[in-house]
C-alpha positions in Angstrom: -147.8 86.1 40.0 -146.2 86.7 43.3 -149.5 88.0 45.0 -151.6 85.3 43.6 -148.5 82.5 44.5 -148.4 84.3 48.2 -152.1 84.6 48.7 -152.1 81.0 48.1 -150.1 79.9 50.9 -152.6 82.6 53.4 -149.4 85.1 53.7 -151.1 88.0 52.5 -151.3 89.1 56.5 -148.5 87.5 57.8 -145.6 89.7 57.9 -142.6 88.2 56.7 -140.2 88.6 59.8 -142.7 86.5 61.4 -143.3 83.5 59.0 -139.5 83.4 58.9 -139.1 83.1 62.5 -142.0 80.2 62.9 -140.3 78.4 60.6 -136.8 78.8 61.8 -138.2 77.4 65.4 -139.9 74.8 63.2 -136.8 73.4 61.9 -135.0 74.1 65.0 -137.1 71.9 66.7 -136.9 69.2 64.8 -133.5 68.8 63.5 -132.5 66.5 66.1 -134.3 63.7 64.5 -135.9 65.0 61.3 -134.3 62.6 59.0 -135.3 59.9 60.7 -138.8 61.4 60.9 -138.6 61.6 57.1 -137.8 57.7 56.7 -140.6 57.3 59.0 -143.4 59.2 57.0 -142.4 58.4 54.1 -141.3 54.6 54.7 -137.6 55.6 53.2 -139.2 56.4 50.1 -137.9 59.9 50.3 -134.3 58.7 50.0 -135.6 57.1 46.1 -137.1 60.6 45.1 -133.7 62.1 46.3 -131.6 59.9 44.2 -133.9 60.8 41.5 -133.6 64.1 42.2 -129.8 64.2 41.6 -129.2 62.0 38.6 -131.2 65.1 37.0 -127.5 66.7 37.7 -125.7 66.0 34.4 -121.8 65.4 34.4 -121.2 68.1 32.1 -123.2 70.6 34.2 -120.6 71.9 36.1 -118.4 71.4 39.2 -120.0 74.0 41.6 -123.4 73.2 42.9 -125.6 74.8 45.4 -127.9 72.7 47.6 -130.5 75.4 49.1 -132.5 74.4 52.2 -130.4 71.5 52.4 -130.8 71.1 56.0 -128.6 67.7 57.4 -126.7 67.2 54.1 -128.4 64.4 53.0 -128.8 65.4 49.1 -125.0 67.1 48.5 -123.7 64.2 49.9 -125.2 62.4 47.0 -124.3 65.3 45.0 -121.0 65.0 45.7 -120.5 60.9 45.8 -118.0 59.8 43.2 -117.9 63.2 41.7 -115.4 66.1 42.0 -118.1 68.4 42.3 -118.1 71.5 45.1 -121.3 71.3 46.8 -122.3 74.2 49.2 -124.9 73.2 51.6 -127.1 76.4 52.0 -129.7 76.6 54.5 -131.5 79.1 57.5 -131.4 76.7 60.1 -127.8 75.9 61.4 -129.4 73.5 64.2 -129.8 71.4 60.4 -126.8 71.8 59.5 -125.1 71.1 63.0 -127.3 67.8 63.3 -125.8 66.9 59.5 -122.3 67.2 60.4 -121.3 64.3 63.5 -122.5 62.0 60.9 -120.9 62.5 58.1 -119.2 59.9 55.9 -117.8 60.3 52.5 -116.8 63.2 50.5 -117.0 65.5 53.3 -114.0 67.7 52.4 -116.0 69.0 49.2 -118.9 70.3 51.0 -119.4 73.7 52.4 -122.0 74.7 55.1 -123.0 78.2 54.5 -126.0 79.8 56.9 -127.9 82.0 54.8 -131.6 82.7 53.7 -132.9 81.5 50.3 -134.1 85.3 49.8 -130.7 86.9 49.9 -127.7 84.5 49.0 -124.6 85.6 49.6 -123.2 84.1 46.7 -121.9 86.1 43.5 -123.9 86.3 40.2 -123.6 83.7 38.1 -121.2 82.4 40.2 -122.8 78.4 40.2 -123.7 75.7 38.1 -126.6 73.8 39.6 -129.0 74.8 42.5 -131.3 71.9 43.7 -133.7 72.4 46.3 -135.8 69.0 47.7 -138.8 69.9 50.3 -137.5 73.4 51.3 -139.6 75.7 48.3 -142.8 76.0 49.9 -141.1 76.8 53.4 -139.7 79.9 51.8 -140.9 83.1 53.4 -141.0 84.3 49.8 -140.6 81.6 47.0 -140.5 84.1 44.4 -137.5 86.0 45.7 -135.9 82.5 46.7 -136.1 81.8 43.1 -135.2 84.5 41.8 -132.0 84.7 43.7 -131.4 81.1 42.4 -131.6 82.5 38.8 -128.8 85.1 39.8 -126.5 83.1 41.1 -127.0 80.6 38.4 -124.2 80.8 35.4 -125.5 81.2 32.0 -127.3 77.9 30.6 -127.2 76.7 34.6 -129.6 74.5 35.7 -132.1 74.7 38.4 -133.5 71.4 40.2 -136.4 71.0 42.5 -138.0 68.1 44.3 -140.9 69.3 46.1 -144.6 67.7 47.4 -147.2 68.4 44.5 -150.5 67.1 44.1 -151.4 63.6 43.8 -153.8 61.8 41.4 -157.4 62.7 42.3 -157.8 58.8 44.0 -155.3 58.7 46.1 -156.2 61.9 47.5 -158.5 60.8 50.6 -155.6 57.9 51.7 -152.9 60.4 51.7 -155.4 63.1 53.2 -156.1 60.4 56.0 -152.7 59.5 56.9 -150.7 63.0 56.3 -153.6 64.7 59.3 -153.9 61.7 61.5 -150.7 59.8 61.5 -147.9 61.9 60.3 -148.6 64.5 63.1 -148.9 61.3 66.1 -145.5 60.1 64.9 -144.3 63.7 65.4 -145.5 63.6 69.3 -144.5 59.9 69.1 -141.0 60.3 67.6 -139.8 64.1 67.4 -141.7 64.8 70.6 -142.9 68.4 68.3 -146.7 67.3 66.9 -147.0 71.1 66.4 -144.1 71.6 64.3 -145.2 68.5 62.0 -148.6 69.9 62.1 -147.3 72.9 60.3 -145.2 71.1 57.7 -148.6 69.3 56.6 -149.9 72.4 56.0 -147.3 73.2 54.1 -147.8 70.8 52.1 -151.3 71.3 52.0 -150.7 74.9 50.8 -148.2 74.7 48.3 -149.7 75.1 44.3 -149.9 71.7 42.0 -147.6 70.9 39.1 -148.8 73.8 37.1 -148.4 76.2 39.2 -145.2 75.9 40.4 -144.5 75.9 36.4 -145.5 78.8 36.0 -143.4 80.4 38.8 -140.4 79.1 37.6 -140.7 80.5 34.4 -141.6 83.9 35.9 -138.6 83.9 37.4 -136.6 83.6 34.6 -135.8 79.8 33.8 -136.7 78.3 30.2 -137.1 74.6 29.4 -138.9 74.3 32.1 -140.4 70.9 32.9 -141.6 68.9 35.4 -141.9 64.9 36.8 -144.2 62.9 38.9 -143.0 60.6 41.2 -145.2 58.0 43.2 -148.3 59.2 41.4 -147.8 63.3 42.3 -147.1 63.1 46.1 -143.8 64.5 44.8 -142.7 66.2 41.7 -139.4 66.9 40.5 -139.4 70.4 38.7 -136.1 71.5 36.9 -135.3 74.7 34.3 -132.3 76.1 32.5 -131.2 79.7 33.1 -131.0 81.7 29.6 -127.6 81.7 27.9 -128.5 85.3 26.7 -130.2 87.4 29.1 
């Protein structure tokens, strides 16, 4: 499954070192004003997949949750709202993470900022309750090993959450075709001032496997239950699994 998933992105002659940096300077270069890029696109609709996103979190899930690729801080700070959960916000890019910080408001003190690459976490085995991940999967050099580590780290019966771009009903595909390749990357010149760099997360996009697909990976990797949820007729899908009580 890894081949075929990598082959699918066009990796299969990229050497990893190199994807990782491209998309490090990606996400360096936008940080600045990426999540005001992503109201933009998306016309704020982002922010109501997000929220959907975390009330997949249940109360009894457990206090310590992991948001990977988590970038500004936007999603553990919903995490964390009214809760007395630990969230750790995980991500490559710290220029993210620094643009997150100046404006934050609310429960501040229970997040964590930790630099790290969703290939190698440098968290203990089943050490966490919940990992979520929303938009950051198909930027992984290697989403295999990214999930993979999430099923480590994950305690026993943990719970694994991903919101991530999927692929839309066969008749809105020419509208969203038209507007992701001609005015997403102008409001990236417009805007972020970095057309390339939104270039490349269309791609992304482009790239990354349907519903399905992305099933099938999770459950390579390890999860059970797994499942998955449509939002705003498949332009984004909210894929979740359960980590094995009994490995």
């Amino acid at each position: 499954m890894e081949n075929k998933f990598h082959k699918s992105f066009g990796f299969e002659e990229v050497e990893t070192l190199e994807r990782q940096s491209r998309i490090r300077r990606v996400f360096n270069a936008v940080a600045p004003r990426y999540d005001l890029m992503n109201d933009l696109m998306s016309f704020g609709i982002h922010r109501l997949w997000k929220r959907r996103m975390v009330r997949f979190v249940q109360p009894e899930d457990g206090p310590r949750v992991v948001d990977l690729a988590g970038g500004t801080g936007d999603v553990a700070r919903l995490l964390a709202r009214n809760t007395a959960r630990q969230v750790i916000v995980c991500d490559a890019s710290e220029a993210m993470m620094r643009a997150g910080k100046p404006a934050t408001s609310g429960p501040e003190h229970r997040l964590e900022w930790l630099a790290a690459e969703g290939e190698a976490l440098p968290l203990a085995d089943k050490s966490i309750d919940v990992v979520t991940i929303a938009f950051g999967l198909r930027n992984m050099t290697r989403p295999e090993a990214s999930l993979r580590e999430c099923v480590r780290v994950l305690k026993p019966g943990g719970r694994f959450i991903c919101l991530e771009f999927s692929k839309q009903v066969f008749w809105l595909r020419p509208f969203y075709d038209l507007y992701s390749f001609f005015v997403i990357p102008r409001l990236g010149a417009f805007v972020a001032r970095e057309p390339m760099a939104y270039q490349y997360l269309i791609e992304s996009i482009r790239r990354f496997p349907g519903q399905n697909a992305v099933k099938a990976l999770l459950e390579d990797a390890g999860l059970e239950n797994v499942g998955y949820t449509n939002l705003s007729l498949g332009i984004a899908c909210i894929h979740s699994g359960i980590k094995p009580e009994k490995e």
